[in-house]
C-alpha positions in Angstrom: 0.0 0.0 0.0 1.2 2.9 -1.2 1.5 6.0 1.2 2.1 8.9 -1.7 -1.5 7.9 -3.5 -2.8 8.3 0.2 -1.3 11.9 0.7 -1.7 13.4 -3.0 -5.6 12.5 -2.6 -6.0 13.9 0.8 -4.4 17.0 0.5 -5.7 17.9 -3.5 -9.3 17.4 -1.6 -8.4 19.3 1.4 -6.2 22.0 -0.2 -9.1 22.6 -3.2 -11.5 23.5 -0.1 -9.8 25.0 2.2 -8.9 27.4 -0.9 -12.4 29.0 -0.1 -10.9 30.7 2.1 -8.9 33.2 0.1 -10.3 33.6 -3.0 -13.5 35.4 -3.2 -16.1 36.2 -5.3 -18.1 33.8 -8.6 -15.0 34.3 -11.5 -12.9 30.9 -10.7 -11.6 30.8 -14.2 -8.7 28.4 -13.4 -10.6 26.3 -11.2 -12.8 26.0 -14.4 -9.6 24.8 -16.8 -8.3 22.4 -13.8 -12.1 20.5 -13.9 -11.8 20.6 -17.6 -8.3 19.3 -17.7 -9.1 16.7 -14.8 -12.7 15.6 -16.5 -10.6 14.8 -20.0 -7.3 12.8 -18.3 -10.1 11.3 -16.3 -12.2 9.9 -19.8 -8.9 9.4 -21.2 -7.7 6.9 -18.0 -11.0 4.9 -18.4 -11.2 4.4 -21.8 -7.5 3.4 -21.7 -6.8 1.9 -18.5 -9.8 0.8 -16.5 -12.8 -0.4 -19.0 -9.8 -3.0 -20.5 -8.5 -4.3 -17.4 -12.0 -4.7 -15.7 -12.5 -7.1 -18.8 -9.3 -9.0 -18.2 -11.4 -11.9 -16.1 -14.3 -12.9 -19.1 -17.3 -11.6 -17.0 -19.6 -11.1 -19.7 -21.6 -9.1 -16.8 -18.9 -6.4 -16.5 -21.2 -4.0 -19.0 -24.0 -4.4 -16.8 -22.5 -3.1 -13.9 -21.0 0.0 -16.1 -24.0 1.2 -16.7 -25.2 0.7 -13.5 -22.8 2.8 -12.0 -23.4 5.4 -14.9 -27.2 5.6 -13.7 -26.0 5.3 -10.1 -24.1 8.5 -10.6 -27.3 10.2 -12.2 -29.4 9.4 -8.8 -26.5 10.7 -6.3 -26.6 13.9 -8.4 -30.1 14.2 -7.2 -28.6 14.8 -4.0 -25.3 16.0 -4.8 -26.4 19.3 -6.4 -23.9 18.3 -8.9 -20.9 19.6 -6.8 -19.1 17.0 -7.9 -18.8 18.8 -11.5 -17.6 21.7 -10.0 -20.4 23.6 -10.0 -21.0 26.1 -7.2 -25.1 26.8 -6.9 -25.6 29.2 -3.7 -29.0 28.7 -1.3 -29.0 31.3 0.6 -30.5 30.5 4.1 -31.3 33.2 6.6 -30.5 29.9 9.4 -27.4 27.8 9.2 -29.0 24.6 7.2 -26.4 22.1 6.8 -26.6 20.3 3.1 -26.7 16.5 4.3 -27.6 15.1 0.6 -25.0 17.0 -0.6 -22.5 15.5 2.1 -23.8 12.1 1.8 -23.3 11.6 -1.8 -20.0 13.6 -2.4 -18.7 11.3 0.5 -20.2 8.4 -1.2 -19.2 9.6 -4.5 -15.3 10.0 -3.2 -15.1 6.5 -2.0 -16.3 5.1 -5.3 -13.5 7.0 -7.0 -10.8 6.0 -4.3 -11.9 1.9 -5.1 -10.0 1.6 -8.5 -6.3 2.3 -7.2 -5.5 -0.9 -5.2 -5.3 -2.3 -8.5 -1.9 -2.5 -10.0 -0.7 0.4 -12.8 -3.8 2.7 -11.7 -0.5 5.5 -10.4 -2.2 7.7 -13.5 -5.8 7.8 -12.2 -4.2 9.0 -8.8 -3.7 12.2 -10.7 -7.0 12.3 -12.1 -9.0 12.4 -9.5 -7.1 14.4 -7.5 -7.2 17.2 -9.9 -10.9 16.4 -10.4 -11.5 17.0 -6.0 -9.6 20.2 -6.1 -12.5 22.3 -7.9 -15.1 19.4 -6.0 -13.7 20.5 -2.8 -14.1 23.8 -3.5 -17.2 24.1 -4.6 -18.7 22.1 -1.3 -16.7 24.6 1.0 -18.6 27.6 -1.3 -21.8 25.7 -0.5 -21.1 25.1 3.7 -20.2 28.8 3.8 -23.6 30.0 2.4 -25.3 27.5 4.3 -23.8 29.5 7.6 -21.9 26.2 8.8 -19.1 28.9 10.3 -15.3 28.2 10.1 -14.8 25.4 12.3 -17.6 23.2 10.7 -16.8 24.2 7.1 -13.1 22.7 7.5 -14.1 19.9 9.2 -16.5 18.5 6.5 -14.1 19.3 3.6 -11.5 17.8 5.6 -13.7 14.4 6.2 -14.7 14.7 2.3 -10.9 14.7 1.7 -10.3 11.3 3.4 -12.9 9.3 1.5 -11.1 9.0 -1.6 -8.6 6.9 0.4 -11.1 5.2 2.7 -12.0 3.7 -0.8 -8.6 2.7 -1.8 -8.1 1.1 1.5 -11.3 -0.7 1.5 -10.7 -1.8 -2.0 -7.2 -2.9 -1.3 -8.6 -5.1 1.4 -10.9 -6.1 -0.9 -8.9 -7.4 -3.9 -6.6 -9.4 -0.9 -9.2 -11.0 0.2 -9.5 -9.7 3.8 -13.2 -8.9 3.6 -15.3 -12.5 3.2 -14.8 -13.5 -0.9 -16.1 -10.4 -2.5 -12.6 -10.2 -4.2 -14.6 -12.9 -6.9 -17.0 -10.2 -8.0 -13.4 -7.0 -7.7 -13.8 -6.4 -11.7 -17.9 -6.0 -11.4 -17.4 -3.5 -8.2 -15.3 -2.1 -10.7 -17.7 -1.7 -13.8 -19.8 0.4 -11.0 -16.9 3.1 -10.4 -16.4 3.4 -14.4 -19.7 3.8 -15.0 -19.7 6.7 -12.2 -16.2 7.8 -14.4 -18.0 8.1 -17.6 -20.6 9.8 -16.3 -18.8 12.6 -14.4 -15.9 12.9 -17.1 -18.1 13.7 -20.4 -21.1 15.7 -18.2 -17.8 17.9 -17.5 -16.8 17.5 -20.8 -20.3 18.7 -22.3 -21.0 20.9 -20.0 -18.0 23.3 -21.1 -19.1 27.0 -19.9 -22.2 28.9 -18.9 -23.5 28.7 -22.4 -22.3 25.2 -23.6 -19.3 26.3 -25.5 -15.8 25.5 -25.9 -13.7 28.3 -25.4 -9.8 28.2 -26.7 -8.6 27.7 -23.7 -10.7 25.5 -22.3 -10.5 23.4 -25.6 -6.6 23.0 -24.8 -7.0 22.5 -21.4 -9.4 19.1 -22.9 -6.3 18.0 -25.4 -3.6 18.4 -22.9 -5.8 16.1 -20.4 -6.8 13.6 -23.3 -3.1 13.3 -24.3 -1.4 13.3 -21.2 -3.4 9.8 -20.5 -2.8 8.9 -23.8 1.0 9.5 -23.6 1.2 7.3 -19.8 -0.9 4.6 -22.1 1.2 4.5 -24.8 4.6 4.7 -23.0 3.5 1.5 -21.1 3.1 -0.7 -24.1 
């Protein structure tokens, strides 16, 4: 078990939030390019990397599970207020309300994502999703802040989002051992559920380019540096 993947995945999630902090106002241009860059690398890694090896054991059931975890993604969203995209909507409470669906399923959301890595040669999709929590992270901070959670509150919830992601990779680790039960039999189909959550996140960020559903220039190369960045680590390990 790796400590590094541990760290960089903690402190991209707690760093991005705790960013809320010190920068002010509704213009987060680069936090924009770093969600399109992360949402690209991330479509890149599972097209590349994770829908091929999750294939690797013959299960003929592996598709299922995909798109299972692509519609799995669509009913946490529900909840979410699609944070995980990066986006940033503000309800305005006169009372502090804490956002528990939006807690829930960003912290359920971030353990999916952390479940891939115990598998062997996944060091690329370390990357990916920790560039994808940085603007993730931020966004939820924006949210606990207009809710009136107050200082204290606001850090601690971005700081227990931050450890999911590596609760996952733990668990999963565990998992594909074998120290929980036999569930490492059905690894690749647990698997199909967290690329199906991958496709669904990368290409709605993809899509869902700017305010009026546009590629700008820079967000266009922002898109081809993430697409061939994974394609680069892909080829240079053939």
């Amino acid at each position: 078990m790796e400590l590094w993947k541990v760290l960089i995945l903690f402190f991209s999630a707690s760093l991005g939030g705790l960013s809320v902090f010190f920068f002010k106002g509704d213009n987060h241009k680069m936090l924009k390019l770093v969600l399109s860059f992360s949402g690209a690398y991330l479509f890149g890694i599972t097209v590349l990397h994770l829908i091929p090896d999750a294939y690797h054991g013959n299960d003929n059931y592996v598709g299922v599970f995909i798109l299972i975890g692509f519609l799995f993604q669509i009913v946490l969203e529900q909840f979410s207020d699609r944070i995980e995209h990066g986006h940033m909507h503000k309800h305005v409470h006169d009372v502090a309300v804490f956002p528990i669906g939006i807690m829930a399923s960003l912290c359920l959301h971030a353990f999916l994502e952390g479940m891939p890595l115990a598998q062997g040669g996944q060091d690329q999709l370390v990357y990916g999703i920790a560039l994808h929590h940085i603007p993730a992270a931020f966004a939820l901070g924006t949210v606990l802040l207009t809710n009136k959670q107050g200082k204290q509150k606001t850090i601690f919830f971005i700081l227990l989002f931050a450890i999911m992601a590596p609760a996952g990779y733990f668990f999963s680790n565990a998992l594909s051992r074998g120290d929980i039960g036999n569930l490492q039999h059905y690894f690749n189909r647990i698997m199909g559920i967290v690329i199906g959550i991958f496709l669904h996140i990368s290409t709605t960020i993809l899509f869902e380019s700017s305010s009026d559903h546009k590629f700008n220039m820079r967000k266009m190369i922002a898109v081809l540096l993430g697409v061939g960045i994974a394609l680069l680590t892909f080829l240079g390990e053939l």
